[in-house]
Every structure is written in structure tokens, then in C-alpha cells.
N, C-alpha and C positions, 0 to 999 in steps of 0.2 A: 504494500500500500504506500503511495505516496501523499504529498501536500500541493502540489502544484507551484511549492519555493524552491524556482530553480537557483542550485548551487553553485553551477558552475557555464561557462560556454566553452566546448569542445571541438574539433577539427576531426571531421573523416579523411583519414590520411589515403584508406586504400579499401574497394569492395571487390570482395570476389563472389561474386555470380558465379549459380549454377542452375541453369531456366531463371524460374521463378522464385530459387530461394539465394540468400545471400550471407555472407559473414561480413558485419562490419566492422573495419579496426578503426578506431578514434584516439586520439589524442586529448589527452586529457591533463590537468595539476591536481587538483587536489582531491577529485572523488576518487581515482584510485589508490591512494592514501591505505583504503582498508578497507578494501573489495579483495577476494577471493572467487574462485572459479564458482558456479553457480548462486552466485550474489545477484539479485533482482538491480538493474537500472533502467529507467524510464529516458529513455533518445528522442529527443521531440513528443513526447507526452504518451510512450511507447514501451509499454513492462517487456525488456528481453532480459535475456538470463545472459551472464558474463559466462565466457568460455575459457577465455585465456585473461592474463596481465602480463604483461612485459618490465623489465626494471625502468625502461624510459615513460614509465607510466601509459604505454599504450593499452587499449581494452580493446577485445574481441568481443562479438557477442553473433549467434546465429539469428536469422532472418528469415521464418514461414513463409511458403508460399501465400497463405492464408494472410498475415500482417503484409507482405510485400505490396496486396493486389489492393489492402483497405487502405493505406496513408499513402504520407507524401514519401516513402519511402525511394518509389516508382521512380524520384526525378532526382534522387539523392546521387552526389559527382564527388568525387575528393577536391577534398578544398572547402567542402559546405562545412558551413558551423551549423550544430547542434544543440539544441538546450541538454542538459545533464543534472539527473537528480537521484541519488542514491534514495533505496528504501528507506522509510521511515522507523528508528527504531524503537522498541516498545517504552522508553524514556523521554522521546521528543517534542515538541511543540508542533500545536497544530496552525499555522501560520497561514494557512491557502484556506483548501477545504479538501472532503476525501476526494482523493484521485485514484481511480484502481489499473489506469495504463493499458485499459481495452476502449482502444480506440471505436469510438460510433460511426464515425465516416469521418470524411475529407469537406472543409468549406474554401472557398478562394478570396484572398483579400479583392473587395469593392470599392476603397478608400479611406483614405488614411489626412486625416484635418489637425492640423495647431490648433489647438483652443485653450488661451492662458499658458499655465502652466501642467495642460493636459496634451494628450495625444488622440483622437478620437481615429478608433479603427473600427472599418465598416465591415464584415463578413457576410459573403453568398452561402447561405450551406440548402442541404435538401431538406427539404418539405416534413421527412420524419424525424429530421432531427430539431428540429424550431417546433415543434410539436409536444419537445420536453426542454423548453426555454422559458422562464419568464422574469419579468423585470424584477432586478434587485438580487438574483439566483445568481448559482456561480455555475464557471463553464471553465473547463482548462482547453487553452487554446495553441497546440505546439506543447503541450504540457503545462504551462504559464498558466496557475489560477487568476481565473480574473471575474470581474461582477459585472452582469449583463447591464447596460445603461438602459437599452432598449430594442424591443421586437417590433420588425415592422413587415409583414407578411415572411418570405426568405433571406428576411436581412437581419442581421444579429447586429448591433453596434454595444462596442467595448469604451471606457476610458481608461487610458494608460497613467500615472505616473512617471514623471524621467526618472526613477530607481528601478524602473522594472524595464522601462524603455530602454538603457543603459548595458541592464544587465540579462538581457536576456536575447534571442536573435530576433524579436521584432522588429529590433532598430535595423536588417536586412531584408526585410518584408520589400518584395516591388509589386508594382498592379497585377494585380491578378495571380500573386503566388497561391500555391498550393498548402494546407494547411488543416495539422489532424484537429478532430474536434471532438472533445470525451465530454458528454452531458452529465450532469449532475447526478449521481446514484442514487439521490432521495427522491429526484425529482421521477427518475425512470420507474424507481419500484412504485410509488403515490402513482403512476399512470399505468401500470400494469394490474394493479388491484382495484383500479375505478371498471378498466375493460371486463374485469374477474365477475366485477359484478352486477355489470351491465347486462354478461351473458346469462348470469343465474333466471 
């Protein structure tokens, strides 16, 4: 389980594909500090399992066909920066909100506005996913918790802070990137139990 406080920003150095599934190695400082081989990290708001570390702090982790085909995985090149957030452990602060790193789908930034000392960013996502959105809710976005400002049919609108703007790869966000989007797990189960009982 995570928080959606991402820790760190990390570099995909190199992906080796095989079809549909992939190993990715990233570069990393400080979250592989005290990771170990099947240690949970969340890679752009993505639970994979660490396969290897390296003494140069590199991390390996394998890549499903299944996660390849659901994220931004698809468009991932060495050189990309990554959000990086190690598990949370049973000690921590809960800083975000729950994040469980099973990605819902993919949305694509719409626009992205200065407002003060905010960032306002617009997201496209699909029709089932804005269907467990709502105003003042949280949504991890690339992993990055964040609070819905507002729904407006398929358009999600976020506001940013420059401490999360700064530190996380939104500050590389261009028109129309690709970007995973994990919904709320209070909000999914609350609508899974309204249908529960809709069918009764």
C-alpha cells in the first residue's frame, strides 16, 4: 500500500522488452537505500515488485503484459523520469491518501493554467473512470495524490502546489501526455455496493 507522497524522481536508464512484457531498470538515490529483491515500488503510481538492486542504486523490476497494455507504460523510452514511492510501512504517516498501485486506466493531460500560486491541470480520462470522481475526493495521478478541484463531464481538473509541482514529474507533463489514473478505493467500493443493491 502506498500514500501517493512521492519520495523520490527517478530515470529509466534501460527497458528490455519481451512482446508485451518488460523489465524496467531505473535509477534511482534514495529509495533504494532499503529495498530488497521483492520489495513493492509504485513507478508512476504503479505497484511492481523489485527484482534486482545494483550497488549504483539501480532497481529492476518486471513488467505484465496485463500493466504494460493498462498505463503509460506503452510510451515509457530511457531517459523518462518516473515518480518513485516505496511501500508504506506499518509505522508511517499517512500524508496522501490510500493508494493501492492498481492502476484504473490511462487519462491525457487537456491543460495545464498558472493560477496564483497554483498550477491548475486539466485531465481527459474515460467515462468509467469520472464515474468514481467527485469534488473535494482524492485521485492519484502518475501516483501523485492529489484532490479533485472539479468534474466536468470527462474532464477531471486538479490544483497543484509548487512543492508537488517541483517534486514530482508533473513539472514534465506536455499537451496531451499520457497518464495513469488510480481512483479513490473508498470511493470504488461506496459504488460497487450502491450497484449491489440496486440489483437486489
Amino acid at each position: 500500500m502506498f500514500t501517493g507522497i512521492i519520495e523520490e524522481i527517478g530515470t529509466v536508464t534501460r527497458i528490455q522488452k519481451y512482446g508485451q512484457s518488460m523489465t524496467l531498470v531505473i535509477r534511482t538515490d534514495k529509495v533504494a537505500e532499503d529495498l530488497k529483491p521483492g520489495d513493492s515500488l509504485a513507478v508512476e503510481g504503479v505497484c511492481l515488485t523489485v527484482t534486482q538492486i545494483r550497488s549504483d542504486k539501480t532497481v529492476f523490476a518486471d513488467v505484465t503484459p496485463e500493466t504494460f497494455s493498462k498505463t503509460n507504460f506503452m510510451e515509457l523510452i530511457p531517459g523518462k523520469k518516473v515518480n518513485l514511492e516505496r511501500a508504506m510501512p506499518a509505522n508511517g504517516r499517512f500524508g496522501g491518501h490510500i493508494v493501492t498501485g492498481h492502476i484504473d486506466g490511462t487519462g491525457r493531460l487537456a491543460s495545464k493554467v498558472n493560477n496564483g500560486n497554483s498550477i491548475e491541470y486539466t485531465f481527459s480520462v474515460p467515462e468509467n473512470l469520472s464515474n468514481y470522481m467527485v469534488q473535494k475526493g482524492s485521485i492519484a495521478v502518475n501516483g501523485i495524490s492529489l484532490t479533485v478541484a472539479e468534474i466536468n463531464g470527462n474532464k477531471c481538473r486538479v490544483a497543484v502546489i509548487p512543492h508537488t509541482q517541483k517534486n514530482t514529474t508533473l513539472q514534465f507533463l506536455k499537451d496531451d501526455a499520457l497518464v495513469n489514473i488510480e481512483c479513490d478505493i473508498l470511493g470504488k467500493y461506496a459504488c460497487r455496493q450502491m450497484q449491489t443493491l440496486k440489483a437486489q
